[in-house]
C-alpha positions in Angstrom: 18.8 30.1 2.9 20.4 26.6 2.5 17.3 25.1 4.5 15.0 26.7 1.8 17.5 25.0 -1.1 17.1 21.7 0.7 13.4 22.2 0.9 12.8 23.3 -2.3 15.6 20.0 -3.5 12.8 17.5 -1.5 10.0 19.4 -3.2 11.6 18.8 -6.2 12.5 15.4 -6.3 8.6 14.7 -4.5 7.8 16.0 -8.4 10.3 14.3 -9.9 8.4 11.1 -8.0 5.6 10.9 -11.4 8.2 11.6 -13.5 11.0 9.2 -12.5 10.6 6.1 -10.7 12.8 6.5 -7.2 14.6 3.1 -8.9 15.6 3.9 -11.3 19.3 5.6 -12.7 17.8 9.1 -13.5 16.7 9.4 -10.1 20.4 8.4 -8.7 22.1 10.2 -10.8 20.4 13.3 -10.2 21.1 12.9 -6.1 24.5 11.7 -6.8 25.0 15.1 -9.1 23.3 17.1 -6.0 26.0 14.9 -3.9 28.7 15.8 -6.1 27.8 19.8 -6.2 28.0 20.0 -2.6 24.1 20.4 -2.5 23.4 17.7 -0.2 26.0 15.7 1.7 26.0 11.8 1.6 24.2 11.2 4.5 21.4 13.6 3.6 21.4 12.2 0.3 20.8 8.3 1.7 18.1 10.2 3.9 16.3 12.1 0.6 16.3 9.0 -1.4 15.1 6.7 1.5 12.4 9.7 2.2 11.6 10.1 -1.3 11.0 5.8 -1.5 8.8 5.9 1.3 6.4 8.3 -0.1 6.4 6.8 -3.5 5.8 3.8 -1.7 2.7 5.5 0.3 1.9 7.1 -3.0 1.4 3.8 -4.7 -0.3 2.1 -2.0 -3.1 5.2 -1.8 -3.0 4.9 -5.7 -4.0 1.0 -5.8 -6.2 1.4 -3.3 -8.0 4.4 -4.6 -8.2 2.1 -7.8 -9.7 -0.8 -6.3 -12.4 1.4 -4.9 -13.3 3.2 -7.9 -13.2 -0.2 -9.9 -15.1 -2.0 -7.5 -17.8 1.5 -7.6 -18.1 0.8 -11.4 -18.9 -2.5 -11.6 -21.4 -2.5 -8.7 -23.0 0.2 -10.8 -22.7 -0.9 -14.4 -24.1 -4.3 -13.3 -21.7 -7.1 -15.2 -21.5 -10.0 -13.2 -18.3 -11.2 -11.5 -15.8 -14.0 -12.1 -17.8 -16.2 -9.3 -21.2 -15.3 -10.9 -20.4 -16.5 -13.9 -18.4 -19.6 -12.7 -21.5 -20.3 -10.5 -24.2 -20.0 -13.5 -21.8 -22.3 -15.4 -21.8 -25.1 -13.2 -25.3 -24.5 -12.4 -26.3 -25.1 -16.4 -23.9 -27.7 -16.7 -25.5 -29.5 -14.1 -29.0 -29.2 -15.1 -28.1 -29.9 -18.9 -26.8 -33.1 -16.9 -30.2 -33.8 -15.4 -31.6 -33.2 -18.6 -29.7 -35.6 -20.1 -30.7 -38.3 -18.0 -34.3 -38.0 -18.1 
């Protein structure tokens, strides 16, 4: 039964991961009250919260990346030009309005 309390603490918390940032006081507060209630001891509470950072790290990393994918997706498919493109046609004009000039 306490395993399932502990389980059901992490599954918790996992939530509580897109609700409060693993940083931040709420989330601190609530394992220090889980501490203080004899829910967790210390040690399993340094565990949880390092646990609980590494996935939101490894959420946020999948997030980005997932991003960056479906970004890059949408632009190849909407057809805007890039940064570079447009740099590149600028210095192209700029050097033919040049040659133009000189003529």
């Amino acid at each position: 039964m306490e395993q399932d309390n502990k389980e059901l603490l992490k599954k918790i918390a996992y939530l509580a991961v897109g609700i409060f940032s693993p940083e931040s006081e709420n989330f601190n507060e609530m394992v220090d009250g889980w501490i203080e209630k004899g829910k967790m001891t210390e040690a399993e509470g340094k565990k949880f919260v390092d646990d609980v950072m590494d996935k939101a790290k490894n959420v946020k990393s999948d997030l980005e990346e997932t991003i960056l994918k479906q970004s890059q997706s949408f632009y190849e498919n909407v057809h805007l030009a890039t940064t570079d493109q447009i740099e590149s046609l600028n210095k192209r004009v700029t050097a033919l309005e040049k040659l133009h000039k000189a003529k």
